[in-house]
C-alpha positions in Angstrom: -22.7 -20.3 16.6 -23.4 -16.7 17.4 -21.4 -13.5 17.5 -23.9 -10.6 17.8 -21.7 -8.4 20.5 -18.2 -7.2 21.0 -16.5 -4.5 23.3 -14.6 -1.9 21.6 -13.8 -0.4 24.9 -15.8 2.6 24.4 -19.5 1.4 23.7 -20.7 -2.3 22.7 -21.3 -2.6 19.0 -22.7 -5.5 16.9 -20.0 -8.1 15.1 -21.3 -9.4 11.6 -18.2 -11.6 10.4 -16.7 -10.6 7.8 -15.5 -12.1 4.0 -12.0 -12.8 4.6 -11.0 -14.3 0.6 -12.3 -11.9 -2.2 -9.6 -11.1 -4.6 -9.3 -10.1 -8.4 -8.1 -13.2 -10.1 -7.2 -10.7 -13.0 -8.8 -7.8 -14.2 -12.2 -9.3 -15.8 -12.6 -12.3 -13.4 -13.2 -12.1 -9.3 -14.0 -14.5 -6.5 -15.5 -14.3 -3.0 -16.0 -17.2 -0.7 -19.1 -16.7 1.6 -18.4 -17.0 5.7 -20.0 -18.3 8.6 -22.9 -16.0 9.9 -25.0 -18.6 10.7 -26.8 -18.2 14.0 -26.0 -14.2 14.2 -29.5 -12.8 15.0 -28.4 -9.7 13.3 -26.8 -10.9 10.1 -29.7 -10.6 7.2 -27.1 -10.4 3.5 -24.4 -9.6 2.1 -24.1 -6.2 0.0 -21.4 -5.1 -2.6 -20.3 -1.4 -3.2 -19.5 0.1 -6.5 -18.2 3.1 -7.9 -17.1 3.6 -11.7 -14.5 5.2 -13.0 -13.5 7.1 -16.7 -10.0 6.7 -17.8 -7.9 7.2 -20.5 -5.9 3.9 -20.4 -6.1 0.4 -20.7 -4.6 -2.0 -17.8 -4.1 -5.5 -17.9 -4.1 -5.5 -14.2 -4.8 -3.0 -11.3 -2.8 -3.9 -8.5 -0.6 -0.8 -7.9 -1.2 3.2 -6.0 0.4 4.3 -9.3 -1.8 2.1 -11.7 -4.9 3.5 -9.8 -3.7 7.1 -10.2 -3.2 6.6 -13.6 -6.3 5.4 -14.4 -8.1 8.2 -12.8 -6.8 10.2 -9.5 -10.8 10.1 -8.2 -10.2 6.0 -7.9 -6.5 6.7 -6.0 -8.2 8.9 -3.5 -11.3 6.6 -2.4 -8.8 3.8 -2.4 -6.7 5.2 0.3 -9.6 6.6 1.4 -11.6 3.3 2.1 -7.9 1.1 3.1 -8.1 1.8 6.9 -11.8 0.8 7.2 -10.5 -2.8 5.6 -8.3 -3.0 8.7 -10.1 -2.3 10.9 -12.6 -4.5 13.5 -13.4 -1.7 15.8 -15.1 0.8 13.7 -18.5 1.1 14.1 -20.9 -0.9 12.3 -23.2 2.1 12.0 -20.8 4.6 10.4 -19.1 2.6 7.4 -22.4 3.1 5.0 -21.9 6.7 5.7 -18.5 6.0 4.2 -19.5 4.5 1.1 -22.1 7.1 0.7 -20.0 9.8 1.1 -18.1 8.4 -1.4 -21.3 7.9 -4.0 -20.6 4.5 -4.2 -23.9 2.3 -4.8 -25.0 -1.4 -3.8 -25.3 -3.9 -6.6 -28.1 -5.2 -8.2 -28.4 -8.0 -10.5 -30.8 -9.3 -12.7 -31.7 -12.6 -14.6 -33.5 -11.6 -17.6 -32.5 -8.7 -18.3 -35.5 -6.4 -17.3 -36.4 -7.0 -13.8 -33.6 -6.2 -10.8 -32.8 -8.6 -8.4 -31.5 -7.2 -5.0 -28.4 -8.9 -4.0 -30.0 -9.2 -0.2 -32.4 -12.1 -2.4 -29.5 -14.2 -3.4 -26.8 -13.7 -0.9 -29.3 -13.0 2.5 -30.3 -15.3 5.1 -33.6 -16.4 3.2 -33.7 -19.0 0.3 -34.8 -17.5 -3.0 -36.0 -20.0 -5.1 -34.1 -23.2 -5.2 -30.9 -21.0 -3.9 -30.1 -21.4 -1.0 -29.4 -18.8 2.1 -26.0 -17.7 2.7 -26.0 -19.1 5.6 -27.2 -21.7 5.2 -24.9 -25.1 5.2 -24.6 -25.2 1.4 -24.1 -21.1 1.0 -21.0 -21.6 3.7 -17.9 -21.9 1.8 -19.9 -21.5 -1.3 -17.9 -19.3 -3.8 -19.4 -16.3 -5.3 -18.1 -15.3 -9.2 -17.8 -12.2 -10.9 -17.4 -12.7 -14.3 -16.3 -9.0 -16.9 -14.9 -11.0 -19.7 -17.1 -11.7 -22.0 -16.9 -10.1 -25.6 -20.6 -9.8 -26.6 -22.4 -10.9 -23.0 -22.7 -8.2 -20.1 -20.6 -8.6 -16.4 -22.4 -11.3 -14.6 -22.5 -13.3 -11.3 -22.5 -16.8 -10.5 -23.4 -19.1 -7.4 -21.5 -22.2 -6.2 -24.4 -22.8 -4.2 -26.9 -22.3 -6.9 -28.0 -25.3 -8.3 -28.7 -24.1 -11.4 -25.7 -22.4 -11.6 -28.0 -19.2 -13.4 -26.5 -16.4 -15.0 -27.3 -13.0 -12.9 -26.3 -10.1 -14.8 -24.8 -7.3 -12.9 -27.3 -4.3 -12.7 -26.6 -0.9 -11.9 -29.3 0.5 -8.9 -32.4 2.0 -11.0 -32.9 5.4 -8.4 -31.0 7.3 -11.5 -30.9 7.1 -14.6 -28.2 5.2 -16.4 -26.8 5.6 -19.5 -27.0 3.6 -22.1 -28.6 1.2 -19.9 -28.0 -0.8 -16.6 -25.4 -3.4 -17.3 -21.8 -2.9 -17.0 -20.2 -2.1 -19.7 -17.8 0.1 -21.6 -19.2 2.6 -24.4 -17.8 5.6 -26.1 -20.0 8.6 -27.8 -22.5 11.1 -26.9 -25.1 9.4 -23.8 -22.6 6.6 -23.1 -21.1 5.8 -20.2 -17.5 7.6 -20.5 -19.5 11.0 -21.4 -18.4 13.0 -18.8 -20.9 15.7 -19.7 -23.9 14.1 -18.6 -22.9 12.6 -15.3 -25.0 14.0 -12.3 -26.8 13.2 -9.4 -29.9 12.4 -12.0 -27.9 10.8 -14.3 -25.0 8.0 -14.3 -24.5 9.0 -10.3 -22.2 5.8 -10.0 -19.9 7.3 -12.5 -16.8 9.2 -11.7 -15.3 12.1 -14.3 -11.6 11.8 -14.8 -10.2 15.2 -13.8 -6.5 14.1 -15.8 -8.9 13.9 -18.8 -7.1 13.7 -21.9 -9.4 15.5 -25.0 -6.4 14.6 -27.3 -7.6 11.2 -26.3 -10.5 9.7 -27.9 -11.2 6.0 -27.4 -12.4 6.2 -22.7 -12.3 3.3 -20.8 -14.2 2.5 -17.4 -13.4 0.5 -14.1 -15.4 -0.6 -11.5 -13.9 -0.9 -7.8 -15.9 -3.3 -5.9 -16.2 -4.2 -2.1 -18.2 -6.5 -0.1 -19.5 -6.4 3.6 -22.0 -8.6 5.7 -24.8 -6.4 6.3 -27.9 -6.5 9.2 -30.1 -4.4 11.3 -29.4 -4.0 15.0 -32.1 -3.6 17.8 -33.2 0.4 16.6 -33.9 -1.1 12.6 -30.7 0.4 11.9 -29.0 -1.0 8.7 -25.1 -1.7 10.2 -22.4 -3.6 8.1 -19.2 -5.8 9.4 -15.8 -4.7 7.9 -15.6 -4.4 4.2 -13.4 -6.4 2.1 -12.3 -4.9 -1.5 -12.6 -7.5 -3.7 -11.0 -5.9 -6.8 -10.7 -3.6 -9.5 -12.3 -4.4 -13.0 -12.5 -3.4 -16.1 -15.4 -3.1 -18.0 -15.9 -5.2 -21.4 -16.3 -2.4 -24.4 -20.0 -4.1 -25.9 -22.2 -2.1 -28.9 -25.2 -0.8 -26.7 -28.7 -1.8 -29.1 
């Protein structure tokens, strides 16, 4: 089946399809269920966006405008920000990176020993990697994708239906800044830890957001990740274009001693 062209009316533009069913299934666990883009000549993987975000409070769910102000007004703005582009079919494939860009949200990496990055394009693209295989392939159809934040002592990590060893890919932060303490996703409190505001920049923890409604009387910070998945491809110029995102939730992040 293909679906590399639709009219918008206005110009032609490329159709990836995109993920229908990704959902928080609380507010440490999420789930995404891989579509058809098999025999799209554009389609090349699927990427996930990701901001993080200091707050002062702890949720047991995020489901709410008012639970997202709450948490930090930065996370209530790209919300309503990004909303309309979840919508919507006819917006152009080139312009919703610029979106997420604009935003300073960053693609997801992984990684499954906990050194070495693994671009999600290797494990959800239209290539095998290893014995996994391609997203689009029969068995990466359907194939459910887990996110996995609750885990007292282990870091946020992904797992693959379609993966027949069903390996453990922790979630990794990009490596073109500098993270602190480290890559993995996960709370810490103190001086060089994720939830010091004082140190973010566009060197260092770049996927971070300050909470302006910062509370010094408060001492003990939390962080939240907001997470959303599109098909991604290249069209006929080599330029990078993405379907329609999906938001697949809003997590919180596990509070683990760095080394």
């Amino acid at each position: 089946m293909s679906l590399p062209v639709l009219s918008c009316g206005i110009e032609d533009y490329i159709y990836l399809r995109p993920v229908e069913t990704a959902y928080a299934e609380d507010i440490s666990r999420g789930r995404i269920i891989i579509p058809d883009n098999s025999g799209n000549i554009y389609f090349r993987s699927y990427t996930i966006f990701y901001r993080i975000y200091i707050s002062d409070f702890s949720f047991p769910s995020v489901t709410t405008a008012s639970e997202r102000q709450t948490i930090n007004p930065a996370l209530a703005s790209h919300y309503s920000t990004l909303e309309p582009y979840t919508t919507n079919d006819k917006v152009s494939p080139n312009a919703i990176g610029s979106v997420f860009n604009n935003l300073h949200y960053y693609p997801l990496y992984l990684t499954l020993d906990r050194s070495n990055e693994i671009a999600l394009y290797q494990l959800l693209g239209n290539q095998a990697y290893g014995g996994i295989p391609s997203a689009d392939s029969p068995a990466g159809i359907g194939s459910t994708v887990h996110l996995d934040f609750t885990s007292p002592s282990n870091e946020p990590f992904m797992k693959l239906d379609h993966d027949p060893a069903l390996s453990t890919f922790y979630l990794f932060r990009p490596g073109d800044f500098t993270s602190r303490p480290d890559r993995f996703f996960k709370n810490t409190n103190g001086t060089n830890q994720i939830t010091d505001s004082s140190i973010i920049s566009s060197m260092v923890n770049a996927d971070v957001e300050l909470n302006t409604a910062n509370n010094l009387g408060i001492t003990t910070k939390y962080t939240y990740v907001s997470m959303y998945i599109l098909a991604s491809g290249i069209d006929s110029n080599y330029t990078v274009i993405y379907s329609r995102p999906k938001h697949i939730g809003i997590f919180r992040l596990p509070s683990i001693s760095s080394p």
